[in-house]
N, CA and C atoms of all chains as a GROMACS GRO file, in nm:
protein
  606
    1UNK      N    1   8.084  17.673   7.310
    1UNK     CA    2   8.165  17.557   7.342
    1UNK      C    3   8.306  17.578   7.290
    2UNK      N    4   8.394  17.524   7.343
    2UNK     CA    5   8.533  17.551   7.326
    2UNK      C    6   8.559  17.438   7.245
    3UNK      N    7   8.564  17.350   7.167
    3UNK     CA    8   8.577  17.274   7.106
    3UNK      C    9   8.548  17.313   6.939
    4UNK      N   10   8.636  17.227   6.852
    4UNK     CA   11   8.707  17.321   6.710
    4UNK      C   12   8.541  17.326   6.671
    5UNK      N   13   8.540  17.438   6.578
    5UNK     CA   14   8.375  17.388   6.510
    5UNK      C   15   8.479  17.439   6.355
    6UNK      N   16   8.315  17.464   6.247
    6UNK     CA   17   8.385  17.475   6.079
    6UNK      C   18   8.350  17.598   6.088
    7UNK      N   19   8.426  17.686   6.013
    7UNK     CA   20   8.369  17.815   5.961
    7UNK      C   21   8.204  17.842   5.924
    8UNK      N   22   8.164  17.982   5.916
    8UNK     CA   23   8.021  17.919   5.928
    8UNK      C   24   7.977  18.056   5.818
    9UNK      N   25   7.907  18.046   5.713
    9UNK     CA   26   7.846  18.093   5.620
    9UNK      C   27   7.683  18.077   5.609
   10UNK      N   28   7.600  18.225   5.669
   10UNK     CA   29   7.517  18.237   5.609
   10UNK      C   30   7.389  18.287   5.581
   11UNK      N   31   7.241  18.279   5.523
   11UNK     CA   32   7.180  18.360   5.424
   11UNK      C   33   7.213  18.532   5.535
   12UNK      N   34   7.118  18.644   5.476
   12UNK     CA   35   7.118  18.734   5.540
   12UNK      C   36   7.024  18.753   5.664
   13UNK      N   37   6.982  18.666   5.674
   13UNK     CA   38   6.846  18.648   5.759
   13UNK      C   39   6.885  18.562   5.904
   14UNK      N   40   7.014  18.521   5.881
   14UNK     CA   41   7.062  18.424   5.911
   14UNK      C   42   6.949  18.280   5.960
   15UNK      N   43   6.863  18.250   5.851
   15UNK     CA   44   6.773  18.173   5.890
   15UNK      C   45   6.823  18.035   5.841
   16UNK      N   46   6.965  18.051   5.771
   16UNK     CA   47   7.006  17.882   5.676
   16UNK      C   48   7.157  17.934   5.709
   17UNK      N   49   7.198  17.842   5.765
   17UNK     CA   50   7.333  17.871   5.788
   17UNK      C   51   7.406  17.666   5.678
   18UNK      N   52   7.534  17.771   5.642
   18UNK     CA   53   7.631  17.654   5.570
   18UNK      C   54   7.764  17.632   5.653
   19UNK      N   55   7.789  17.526   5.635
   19UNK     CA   56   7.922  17.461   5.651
   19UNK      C   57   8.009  17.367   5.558
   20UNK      N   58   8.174  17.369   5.577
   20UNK     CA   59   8.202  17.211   5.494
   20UNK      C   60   8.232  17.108   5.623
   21UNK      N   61   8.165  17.047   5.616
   21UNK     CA   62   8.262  16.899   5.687
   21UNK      C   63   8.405  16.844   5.674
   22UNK      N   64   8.542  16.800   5.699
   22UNK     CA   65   8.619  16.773   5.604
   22UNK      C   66   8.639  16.630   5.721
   23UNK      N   67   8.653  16.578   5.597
   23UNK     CA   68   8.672  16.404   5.695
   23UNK      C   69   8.741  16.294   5.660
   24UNK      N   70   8.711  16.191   5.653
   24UNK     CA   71   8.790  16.078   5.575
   24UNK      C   72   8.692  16.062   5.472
   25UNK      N   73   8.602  16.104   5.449
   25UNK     CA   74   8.518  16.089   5.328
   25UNK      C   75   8.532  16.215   5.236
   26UNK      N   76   8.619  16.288   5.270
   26UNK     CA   77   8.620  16.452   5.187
   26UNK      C   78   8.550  16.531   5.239
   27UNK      N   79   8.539  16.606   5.171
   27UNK     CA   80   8.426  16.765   5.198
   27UNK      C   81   8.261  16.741   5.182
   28UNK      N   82   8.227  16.744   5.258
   28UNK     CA   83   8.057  16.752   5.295
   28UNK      C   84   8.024  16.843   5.327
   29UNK      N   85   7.925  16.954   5.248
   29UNK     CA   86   7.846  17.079   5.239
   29UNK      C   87   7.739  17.008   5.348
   30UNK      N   88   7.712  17.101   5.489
   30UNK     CA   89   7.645  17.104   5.525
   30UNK      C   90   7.570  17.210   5.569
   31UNK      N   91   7.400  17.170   5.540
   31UNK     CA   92   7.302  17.297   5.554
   31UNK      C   93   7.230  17.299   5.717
   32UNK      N   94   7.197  17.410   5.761
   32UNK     CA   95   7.148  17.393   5.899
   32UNK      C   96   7.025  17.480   5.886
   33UNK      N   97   6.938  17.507   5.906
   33UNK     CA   98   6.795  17.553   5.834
   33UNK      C   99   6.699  17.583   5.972
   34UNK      N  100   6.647  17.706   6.023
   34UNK     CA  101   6.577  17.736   6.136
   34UNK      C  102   6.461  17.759   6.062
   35UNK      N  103   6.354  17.651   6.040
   35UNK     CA  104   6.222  17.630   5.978
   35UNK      C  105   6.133  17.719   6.069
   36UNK      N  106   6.047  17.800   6.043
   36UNK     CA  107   5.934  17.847   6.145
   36UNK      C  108   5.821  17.762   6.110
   37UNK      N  109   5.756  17.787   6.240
   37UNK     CA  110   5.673  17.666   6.250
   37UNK      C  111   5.545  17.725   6.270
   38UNK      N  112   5.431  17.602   6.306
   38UNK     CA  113   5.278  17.692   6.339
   38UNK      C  114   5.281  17.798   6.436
   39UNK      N  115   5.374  17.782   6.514
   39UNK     CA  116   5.340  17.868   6.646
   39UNK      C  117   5.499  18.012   6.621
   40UNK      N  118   5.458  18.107   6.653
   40UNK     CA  119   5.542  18.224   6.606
   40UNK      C  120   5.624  18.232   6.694
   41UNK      N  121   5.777  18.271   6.680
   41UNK     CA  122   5.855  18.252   6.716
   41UNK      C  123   5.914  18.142   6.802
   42UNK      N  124   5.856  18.021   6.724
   42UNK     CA  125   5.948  17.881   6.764
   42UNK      C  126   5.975  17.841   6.653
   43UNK      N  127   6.088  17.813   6.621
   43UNK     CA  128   6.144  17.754   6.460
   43UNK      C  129   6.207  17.586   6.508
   44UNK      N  130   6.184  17.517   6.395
   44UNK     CA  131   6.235  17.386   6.424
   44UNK      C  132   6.386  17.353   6.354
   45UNK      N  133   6.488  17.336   6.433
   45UNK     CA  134   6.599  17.352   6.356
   45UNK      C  135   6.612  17.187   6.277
   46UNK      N  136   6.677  17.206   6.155
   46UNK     CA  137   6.699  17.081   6.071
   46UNK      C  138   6.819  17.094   6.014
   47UNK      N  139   6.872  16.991   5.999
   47UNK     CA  140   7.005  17.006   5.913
   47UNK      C  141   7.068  16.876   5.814
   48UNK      N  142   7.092  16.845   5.715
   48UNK     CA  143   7.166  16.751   5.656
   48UNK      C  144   7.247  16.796   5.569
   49UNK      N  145   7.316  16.688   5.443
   49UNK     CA  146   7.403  16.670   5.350
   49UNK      C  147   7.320  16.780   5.236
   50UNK      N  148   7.419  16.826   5.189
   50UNK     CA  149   7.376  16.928   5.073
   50UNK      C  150   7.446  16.885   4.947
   51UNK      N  151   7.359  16.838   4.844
   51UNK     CA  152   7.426  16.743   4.700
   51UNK      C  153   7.458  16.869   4.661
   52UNK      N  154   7.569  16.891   4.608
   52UNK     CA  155   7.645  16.953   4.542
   52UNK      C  156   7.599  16.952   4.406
   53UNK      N  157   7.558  16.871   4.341
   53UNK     CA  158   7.515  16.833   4.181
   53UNK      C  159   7.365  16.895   4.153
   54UNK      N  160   7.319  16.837   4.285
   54UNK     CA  161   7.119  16.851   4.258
   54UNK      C  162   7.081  16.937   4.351
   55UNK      N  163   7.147  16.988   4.440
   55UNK     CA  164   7.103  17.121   4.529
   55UNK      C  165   7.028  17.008   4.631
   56UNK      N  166   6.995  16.905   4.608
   56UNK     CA  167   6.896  16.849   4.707
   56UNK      C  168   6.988  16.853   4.872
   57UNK      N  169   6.872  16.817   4.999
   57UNK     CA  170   6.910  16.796   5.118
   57UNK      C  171   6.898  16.686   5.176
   58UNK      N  172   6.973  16.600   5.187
   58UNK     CA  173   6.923  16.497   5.266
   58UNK      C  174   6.966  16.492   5.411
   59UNK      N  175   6.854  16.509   5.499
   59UNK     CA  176   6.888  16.515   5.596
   59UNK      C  177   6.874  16.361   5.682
   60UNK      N  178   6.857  16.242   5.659
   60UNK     CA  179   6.881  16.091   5.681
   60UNK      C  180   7.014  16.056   5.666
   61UNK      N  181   7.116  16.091   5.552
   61UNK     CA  182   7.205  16.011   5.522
   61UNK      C  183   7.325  16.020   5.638
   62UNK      N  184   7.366  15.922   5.680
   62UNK     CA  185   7.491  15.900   5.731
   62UNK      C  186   7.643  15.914   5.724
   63UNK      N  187   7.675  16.010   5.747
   63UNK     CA  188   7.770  16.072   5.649
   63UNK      C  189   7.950  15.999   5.715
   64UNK      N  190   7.939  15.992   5.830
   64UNK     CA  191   8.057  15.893   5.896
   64UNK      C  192   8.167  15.980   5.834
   65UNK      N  193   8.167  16.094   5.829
   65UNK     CA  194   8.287  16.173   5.809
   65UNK      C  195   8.416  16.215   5.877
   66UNK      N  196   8.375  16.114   6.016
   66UNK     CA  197   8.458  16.061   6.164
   66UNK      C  198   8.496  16.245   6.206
   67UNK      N  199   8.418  16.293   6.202
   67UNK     CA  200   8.387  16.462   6.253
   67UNK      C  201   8.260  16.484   6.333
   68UNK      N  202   8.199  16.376   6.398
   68UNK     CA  203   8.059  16.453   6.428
   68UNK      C  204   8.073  16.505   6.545
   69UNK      N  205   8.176  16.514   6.614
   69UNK     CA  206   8.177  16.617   6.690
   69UNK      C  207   8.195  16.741   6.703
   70UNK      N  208   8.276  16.776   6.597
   70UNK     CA  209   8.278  16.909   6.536
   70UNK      C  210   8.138  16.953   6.483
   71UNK      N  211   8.070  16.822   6.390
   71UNK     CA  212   7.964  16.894   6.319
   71UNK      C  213   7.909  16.987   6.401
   72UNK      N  214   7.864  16.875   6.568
   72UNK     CA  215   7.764  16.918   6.617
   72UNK      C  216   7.800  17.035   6.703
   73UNK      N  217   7.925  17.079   6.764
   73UNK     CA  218   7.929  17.183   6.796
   73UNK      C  219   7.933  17.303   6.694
   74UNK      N  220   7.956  17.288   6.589
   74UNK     CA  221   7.929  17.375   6.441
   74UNK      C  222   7.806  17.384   6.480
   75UNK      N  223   7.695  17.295   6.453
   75UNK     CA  224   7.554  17.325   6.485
   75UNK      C  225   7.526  17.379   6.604
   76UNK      N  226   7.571  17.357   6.711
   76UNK     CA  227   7.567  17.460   6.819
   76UNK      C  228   7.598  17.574   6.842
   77UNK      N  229   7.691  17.596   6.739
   77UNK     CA  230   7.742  17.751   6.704
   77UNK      C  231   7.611  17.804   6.650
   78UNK      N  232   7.567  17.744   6.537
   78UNK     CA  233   7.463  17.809   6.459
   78UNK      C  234   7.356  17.844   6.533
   79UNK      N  235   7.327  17.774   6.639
   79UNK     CA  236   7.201  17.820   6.793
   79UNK      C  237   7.272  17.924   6.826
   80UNK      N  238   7.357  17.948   6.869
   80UNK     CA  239   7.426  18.118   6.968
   80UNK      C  240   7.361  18.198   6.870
   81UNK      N  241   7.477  18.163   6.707
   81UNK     CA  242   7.418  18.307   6.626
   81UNK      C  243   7.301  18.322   6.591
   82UNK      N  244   7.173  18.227   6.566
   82UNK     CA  245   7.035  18.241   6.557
   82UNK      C  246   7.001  18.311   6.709
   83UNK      N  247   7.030  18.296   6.769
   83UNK     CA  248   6.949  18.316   6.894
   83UNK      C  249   7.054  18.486   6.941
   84UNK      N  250   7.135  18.536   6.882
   84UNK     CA  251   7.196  18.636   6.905
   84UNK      C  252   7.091  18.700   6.789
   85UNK      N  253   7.088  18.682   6.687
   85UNK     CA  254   7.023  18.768   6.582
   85UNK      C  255   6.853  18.786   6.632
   86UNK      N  256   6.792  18.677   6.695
   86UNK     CA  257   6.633  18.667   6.743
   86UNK      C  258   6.637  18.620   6.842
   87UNK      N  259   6.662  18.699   6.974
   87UNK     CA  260   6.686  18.609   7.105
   87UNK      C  261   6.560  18.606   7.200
   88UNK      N  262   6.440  18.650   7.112
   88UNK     CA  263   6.359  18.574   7.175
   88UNK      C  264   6.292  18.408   7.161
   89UNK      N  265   6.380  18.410   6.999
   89UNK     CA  266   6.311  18.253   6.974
   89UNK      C  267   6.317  18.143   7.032
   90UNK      N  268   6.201  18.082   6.984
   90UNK     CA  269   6.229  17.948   7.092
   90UNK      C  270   6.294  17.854   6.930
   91UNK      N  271   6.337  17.750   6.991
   91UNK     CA  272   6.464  17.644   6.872
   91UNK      C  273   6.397  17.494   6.913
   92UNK      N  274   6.319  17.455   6.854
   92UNK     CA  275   6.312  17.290   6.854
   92UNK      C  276   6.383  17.227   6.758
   93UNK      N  277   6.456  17.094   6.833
   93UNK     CA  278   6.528  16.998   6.760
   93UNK      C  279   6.539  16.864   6.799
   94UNK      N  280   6.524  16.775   6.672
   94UNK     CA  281   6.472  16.636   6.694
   94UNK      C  282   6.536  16.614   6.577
   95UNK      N  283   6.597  16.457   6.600
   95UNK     CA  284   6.677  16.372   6.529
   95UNK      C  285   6.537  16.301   6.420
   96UNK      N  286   6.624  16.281   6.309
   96UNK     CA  287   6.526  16.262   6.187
   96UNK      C  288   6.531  16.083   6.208
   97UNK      N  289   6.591  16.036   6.292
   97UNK     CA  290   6.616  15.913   6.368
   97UNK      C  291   6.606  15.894   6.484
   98UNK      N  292   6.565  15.783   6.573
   98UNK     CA  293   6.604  15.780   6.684
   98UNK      C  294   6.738  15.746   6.731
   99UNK      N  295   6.829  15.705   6.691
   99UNK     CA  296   6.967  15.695   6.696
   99UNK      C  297   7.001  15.857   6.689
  100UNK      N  298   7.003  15.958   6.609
  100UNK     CA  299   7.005  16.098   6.593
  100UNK      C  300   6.991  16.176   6.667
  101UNK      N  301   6.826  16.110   6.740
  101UNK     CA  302   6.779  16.202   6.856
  101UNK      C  303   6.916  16.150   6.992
  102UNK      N  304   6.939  16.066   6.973
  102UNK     CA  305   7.032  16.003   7.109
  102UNK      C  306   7.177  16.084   7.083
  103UNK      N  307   7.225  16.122   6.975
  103UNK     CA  308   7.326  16.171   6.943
  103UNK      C  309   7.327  16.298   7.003
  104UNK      N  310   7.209  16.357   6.969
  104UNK     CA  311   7.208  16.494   6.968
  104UNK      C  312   7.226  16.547   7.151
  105UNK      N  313   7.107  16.404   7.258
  105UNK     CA  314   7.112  16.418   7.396
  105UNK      C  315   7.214  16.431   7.402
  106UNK      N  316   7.325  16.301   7.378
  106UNK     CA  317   7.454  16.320   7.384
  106UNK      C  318   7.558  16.415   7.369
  107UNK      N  319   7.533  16.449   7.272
  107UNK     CA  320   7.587  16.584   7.257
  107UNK      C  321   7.548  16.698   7.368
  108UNK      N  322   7.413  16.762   7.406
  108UNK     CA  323   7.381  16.833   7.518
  108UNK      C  324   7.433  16.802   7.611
  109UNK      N  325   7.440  16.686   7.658
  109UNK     CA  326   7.444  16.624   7.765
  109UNK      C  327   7.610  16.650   7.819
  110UNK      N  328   7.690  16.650   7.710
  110UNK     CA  329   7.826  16.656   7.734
  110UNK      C  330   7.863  16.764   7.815
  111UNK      N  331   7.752  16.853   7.738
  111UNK     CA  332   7.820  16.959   7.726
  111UNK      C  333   7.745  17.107   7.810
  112UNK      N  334   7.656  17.004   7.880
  112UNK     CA  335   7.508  17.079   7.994
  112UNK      C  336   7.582  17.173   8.073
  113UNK      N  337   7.698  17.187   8.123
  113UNK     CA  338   7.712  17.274   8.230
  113UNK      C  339   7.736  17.383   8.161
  114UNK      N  340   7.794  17.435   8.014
  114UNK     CA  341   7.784  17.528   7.950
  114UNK      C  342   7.693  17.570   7.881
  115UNK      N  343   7.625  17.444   7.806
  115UNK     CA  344   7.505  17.507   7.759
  115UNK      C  345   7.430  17.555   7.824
  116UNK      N  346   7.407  17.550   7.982
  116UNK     CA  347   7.301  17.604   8.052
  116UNK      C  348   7.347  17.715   8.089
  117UNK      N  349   7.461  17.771   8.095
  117UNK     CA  350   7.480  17.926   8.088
  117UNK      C  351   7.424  17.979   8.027
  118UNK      N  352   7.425  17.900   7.865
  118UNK     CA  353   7.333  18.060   7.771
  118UNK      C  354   7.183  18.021   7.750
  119UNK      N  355   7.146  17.922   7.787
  119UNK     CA  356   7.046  17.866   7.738
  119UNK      C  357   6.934  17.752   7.867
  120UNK      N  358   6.838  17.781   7.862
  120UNK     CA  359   6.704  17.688   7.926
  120UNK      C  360   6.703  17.550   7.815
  121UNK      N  361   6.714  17.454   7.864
  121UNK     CA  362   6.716  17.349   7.758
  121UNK      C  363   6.570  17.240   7.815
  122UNK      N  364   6.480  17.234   7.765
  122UNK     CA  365   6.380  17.122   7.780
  122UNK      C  366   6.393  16.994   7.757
  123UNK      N  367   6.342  16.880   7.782
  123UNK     CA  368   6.336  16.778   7.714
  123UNK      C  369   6.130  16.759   7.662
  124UNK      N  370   6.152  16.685   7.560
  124UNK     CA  371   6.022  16.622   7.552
  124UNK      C  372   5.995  16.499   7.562
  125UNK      N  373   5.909  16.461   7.681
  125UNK     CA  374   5.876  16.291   7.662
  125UNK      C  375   5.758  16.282   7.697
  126UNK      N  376   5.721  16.188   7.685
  126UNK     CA  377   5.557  16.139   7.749
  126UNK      C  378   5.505  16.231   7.686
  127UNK      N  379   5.450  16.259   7.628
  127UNK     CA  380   5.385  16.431   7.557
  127UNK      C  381   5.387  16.536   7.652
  128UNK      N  382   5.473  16.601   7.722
  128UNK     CA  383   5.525  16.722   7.785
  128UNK      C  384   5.659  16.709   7.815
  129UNK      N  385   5.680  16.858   7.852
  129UNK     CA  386   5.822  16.905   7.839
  129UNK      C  387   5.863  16.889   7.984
  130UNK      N  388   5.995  16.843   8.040
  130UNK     CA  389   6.069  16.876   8.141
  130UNK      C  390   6.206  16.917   8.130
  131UNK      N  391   6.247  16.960   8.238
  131UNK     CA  392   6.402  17.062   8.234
  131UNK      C  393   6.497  16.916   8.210
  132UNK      N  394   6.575  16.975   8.101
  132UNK     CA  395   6.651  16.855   7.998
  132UNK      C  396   6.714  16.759   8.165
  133UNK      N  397   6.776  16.646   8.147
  133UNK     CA  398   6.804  16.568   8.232
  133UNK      C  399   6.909  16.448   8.190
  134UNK      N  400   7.044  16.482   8.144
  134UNK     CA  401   7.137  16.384   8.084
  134UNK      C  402   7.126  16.228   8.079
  135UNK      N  403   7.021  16.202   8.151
  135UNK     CA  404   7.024  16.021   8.156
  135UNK      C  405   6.890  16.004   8.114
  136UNK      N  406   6.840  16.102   8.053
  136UNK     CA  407   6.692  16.021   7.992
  136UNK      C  408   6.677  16.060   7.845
  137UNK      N  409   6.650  15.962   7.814
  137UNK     CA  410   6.566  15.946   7.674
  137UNK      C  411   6.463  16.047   7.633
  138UNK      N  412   6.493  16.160   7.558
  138UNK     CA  413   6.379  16.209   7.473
  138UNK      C  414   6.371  16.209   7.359
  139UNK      N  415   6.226  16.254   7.331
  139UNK     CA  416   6.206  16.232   7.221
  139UNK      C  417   6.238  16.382   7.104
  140UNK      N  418   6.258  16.482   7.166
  140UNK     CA  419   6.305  16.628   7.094
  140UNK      C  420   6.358  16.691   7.210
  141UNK      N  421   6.383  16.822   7.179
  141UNK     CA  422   6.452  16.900   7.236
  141UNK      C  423   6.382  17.071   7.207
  142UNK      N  424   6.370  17.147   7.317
  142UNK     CA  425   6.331  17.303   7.348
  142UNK      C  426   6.466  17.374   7.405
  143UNK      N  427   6.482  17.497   7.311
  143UNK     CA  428   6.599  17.580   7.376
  143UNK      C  429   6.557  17.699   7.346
  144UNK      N  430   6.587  17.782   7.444
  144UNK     CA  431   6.565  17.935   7.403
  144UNK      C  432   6.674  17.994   7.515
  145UNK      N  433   6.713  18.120   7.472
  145UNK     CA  434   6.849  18.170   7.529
  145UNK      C  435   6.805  18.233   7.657
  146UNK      N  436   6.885  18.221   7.768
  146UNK     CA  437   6.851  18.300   7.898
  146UNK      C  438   6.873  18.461   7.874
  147UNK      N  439   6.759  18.513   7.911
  147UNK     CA  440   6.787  18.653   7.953
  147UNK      C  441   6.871  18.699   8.036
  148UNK      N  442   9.855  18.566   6.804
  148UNK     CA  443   9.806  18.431   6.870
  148UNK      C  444   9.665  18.484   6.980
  149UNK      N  445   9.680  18.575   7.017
  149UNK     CA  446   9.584  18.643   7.098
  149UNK      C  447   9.475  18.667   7.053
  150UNK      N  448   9.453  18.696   6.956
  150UNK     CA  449   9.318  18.727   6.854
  150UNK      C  450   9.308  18.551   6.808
  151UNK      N  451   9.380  18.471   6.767
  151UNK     CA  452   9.336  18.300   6.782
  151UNK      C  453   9.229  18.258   6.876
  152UNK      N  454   9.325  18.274   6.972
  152UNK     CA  455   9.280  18.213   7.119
  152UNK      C  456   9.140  18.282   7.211
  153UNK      N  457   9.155  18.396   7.175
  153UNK     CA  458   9.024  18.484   7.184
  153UNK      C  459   8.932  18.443   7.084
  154UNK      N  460   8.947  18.420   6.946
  154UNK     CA  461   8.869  18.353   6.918
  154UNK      C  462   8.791  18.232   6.881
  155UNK      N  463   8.900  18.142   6.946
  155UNK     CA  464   8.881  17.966   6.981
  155UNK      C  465   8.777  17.983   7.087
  156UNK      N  466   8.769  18.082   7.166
  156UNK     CA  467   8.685  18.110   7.270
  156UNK      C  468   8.549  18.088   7.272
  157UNK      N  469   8.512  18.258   7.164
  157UNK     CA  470   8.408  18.307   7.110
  157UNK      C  471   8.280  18.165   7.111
  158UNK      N  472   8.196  18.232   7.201
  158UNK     CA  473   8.088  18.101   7.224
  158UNK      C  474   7.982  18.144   7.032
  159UNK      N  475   7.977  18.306   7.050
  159UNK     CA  476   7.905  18.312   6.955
  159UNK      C  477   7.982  18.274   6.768
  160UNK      N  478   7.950  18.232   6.684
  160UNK     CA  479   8.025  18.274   6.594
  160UNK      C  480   8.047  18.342   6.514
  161UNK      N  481   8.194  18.371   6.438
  161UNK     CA  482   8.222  18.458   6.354
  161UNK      C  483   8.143  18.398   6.222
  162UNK      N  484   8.028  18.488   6.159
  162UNK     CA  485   7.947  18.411   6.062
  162UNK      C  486   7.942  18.502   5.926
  163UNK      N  487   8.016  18.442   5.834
  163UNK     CA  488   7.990  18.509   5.693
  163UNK      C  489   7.896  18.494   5.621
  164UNK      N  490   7.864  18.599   5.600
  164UNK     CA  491   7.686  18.634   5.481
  164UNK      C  492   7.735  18.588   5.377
  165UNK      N  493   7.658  18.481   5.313
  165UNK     CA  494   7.645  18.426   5.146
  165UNK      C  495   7.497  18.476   5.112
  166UNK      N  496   7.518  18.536   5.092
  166UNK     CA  497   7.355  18.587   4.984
  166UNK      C  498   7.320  18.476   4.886
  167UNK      N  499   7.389  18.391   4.834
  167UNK     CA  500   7.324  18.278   4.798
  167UNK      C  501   7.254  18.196   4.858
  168UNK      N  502   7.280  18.205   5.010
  168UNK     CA  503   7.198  18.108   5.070
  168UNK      C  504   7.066  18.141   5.100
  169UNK      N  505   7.024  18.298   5.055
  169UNK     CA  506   6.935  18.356   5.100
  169UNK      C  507   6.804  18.283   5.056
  170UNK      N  508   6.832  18.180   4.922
  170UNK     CA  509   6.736  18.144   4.863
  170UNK      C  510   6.671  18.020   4.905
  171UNK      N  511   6.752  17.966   5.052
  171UNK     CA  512   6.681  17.893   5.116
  171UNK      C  513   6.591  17.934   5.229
  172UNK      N  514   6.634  18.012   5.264
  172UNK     CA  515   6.506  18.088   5.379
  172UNK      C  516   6.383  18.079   5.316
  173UNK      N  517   6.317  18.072   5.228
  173UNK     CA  518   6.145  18.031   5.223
  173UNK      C  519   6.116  17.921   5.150
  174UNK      N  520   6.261  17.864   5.197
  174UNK     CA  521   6.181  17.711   5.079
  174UNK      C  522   6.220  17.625   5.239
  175UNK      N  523   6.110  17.528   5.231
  175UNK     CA  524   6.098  17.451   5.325
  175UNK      C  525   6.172  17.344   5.269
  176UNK      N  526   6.314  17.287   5.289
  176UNK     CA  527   6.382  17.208   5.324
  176UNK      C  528   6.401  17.046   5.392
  177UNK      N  529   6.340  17.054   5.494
  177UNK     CA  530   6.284  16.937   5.552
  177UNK      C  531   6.129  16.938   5.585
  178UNK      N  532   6.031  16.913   5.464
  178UNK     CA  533   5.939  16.928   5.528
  178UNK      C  534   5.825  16.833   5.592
  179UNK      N  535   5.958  16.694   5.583
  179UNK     CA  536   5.862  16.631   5.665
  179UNK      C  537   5.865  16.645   5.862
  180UNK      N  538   6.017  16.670   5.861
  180UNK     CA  539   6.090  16.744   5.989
  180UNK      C  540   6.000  16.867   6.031
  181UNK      N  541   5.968  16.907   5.984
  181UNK     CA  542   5.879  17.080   6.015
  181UNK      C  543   5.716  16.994   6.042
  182UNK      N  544   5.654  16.881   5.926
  182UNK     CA  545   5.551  16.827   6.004
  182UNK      C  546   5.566  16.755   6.138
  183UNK      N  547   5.638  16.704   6.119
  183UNK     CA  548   5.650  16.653   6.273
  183UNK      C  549   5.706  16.731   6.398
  184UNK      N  550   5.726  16.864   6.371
  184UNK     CA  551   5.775  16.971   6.450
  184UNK      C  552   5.621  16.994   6.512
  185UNK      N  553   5.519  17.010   6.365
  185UNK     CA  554   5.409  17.104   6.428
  185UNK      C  555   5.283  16.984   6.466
  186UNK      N  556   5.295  16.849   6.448
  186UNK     CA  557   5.231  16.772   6.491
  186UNK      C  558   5.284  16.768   6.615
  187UNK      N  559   5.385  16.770   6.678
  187UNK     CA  560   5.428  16.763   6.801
  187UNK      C  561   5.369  16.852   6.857
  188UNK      N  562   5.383  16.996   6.804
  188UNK     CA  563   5.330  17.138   6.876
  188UNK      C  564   5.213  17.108   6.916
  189UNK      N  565   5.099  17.090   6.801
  189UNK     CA  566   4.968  17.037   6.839
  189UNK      C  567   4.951  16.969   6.937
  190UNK      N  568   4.994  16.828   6.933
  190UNK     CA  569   4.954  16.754   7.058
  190UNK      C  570   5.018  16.805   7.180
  191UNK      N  571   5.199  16.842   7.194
  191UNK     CA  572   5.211  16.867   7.341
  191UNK      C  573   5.174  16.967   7.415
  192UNK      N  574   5.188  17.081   7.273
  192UNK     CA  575   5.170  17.253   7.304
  192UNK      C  576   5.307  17.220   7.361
  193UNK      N  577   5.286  17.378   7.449
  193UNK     CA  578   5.396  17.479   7.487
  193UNK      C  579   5.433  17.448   7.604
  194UNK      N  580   5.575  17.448   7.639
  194UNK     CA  581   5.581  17.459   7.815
  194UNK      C  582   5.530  17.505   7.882
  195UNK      N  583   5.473  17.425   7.955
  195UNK     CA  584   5.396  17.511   8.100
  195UNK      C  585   5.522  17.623   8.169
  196UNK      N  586   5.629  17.573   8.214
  196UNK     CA  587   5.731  17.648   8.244
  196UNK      C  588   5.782  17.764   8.173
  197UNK      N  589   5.756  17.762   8.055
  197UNK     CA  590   5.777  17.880   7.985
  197UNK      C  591   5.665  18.012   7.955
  198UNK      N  592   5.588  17.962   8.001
  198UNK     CA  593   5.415  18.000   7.919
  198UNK      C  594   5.395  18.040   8.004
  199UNK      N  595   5.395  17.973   8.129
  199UNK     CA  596   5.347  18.090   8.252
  199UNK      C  597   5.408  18.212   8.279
  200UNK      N  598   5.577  18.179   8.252
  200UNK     CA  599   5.700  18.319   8.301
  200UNK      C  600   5.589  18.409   8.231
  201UNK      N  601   5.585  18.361   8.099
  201UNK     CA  602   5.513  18.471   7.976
  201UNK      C  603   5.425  18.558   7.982
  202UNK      N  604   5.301  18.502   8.122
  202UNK     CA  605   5.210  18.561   8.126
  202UNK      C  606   5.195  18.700   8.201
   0.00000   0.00000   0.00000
């Protein structure tokens, strides 16, 4: 996506990627984390606020750092380079909210005619998956990079 | 400005290694997010659309 994202730092595995936020609230360390899951090679991506003091993550808090558009194309950056480093994986992602999960459509949704260049995007509803669809409500999200 | 703009581009990103962060790769982080990843898995399973290309 052509739109600004943050510099992006991280592990060697690239399985936890970091960022700062900078906003009207200051600098917010944010963590982005490709969890593997029961099934092999599908990881569930997660991401929140990283306490600076206690190492903790909270990935609920509301951070209103009047940047979330950056965040989230930052986090969309972090899908290219996961999926450049393991491009066979599959990437599930779901809002730790339902307001979150709507953010996140939103976000796809903006931005569908590019993301579907590099990427097959699913939706999940009703308990199965269909090819993502900008005006509906799901409940998560399936991406894995086009061959 | 050319090397900027070339890389305002860049879909993939330019990503710097912190070896500190390495110490989150096996600690589960969100793990109530990862249960509800694999309770989902369970009940919906896998794309049919994907699962078949596979076969």
């Amino acid at each position: 996506m052509k739109l600004p994202k943050y510099p992006l730092a991280s592990s060697d595995k690239m399985m936890t990627f970091e960022f700062v936020s900078e906003g009207k609230k200051g600098l917010i360390h944010k963590l982005v984390k490709y969890q593997p899951t029961n099934l092999k090679g599908l990881y569930n991506l997660a991401f929140g606020d990283k306490d600076l003091k206690t190492g903790e993550i909270d990935d609920e808090v509301i951070s209103n750092n009047g940047d979330s558009e950056k965040v989230l194309a930052t986090v969309v950056a972090t899908v290219y380079a996961f999926t450049d480093k393991y491009p066979d994986a599959w990437v599930y992602a779901t809002g730790s909210t339902k307001a979150r999960t709507r953010l996140y459509r939103m976000g796809i949704s903006r931005f569908l005619e590019e993301v579907t260049q590099d990427f097959e995007v699913l939706g999940e509803r009703n308990d199965d998956w269909e090819t993502f669809k900008s005006d509906i409500e799901y409940e998560g999200f399936l991406v894995r990079r086009k061959s | 400005m050319k090397i900027a703009n070339e890389l305002k581009k860049r879909k993939t990103p330019i990503v710097k290694i912190d070896k500190s962060l390495d110490k989150f790769d096996d600690k589960v982080l969100f793990p109530e997010k990862l249960e509800k990843a694999n309770a989902m898995l369970k009940k919906v399973g896998l794309p049919k659309q994907w699962t078949a290309k596979n076969v």
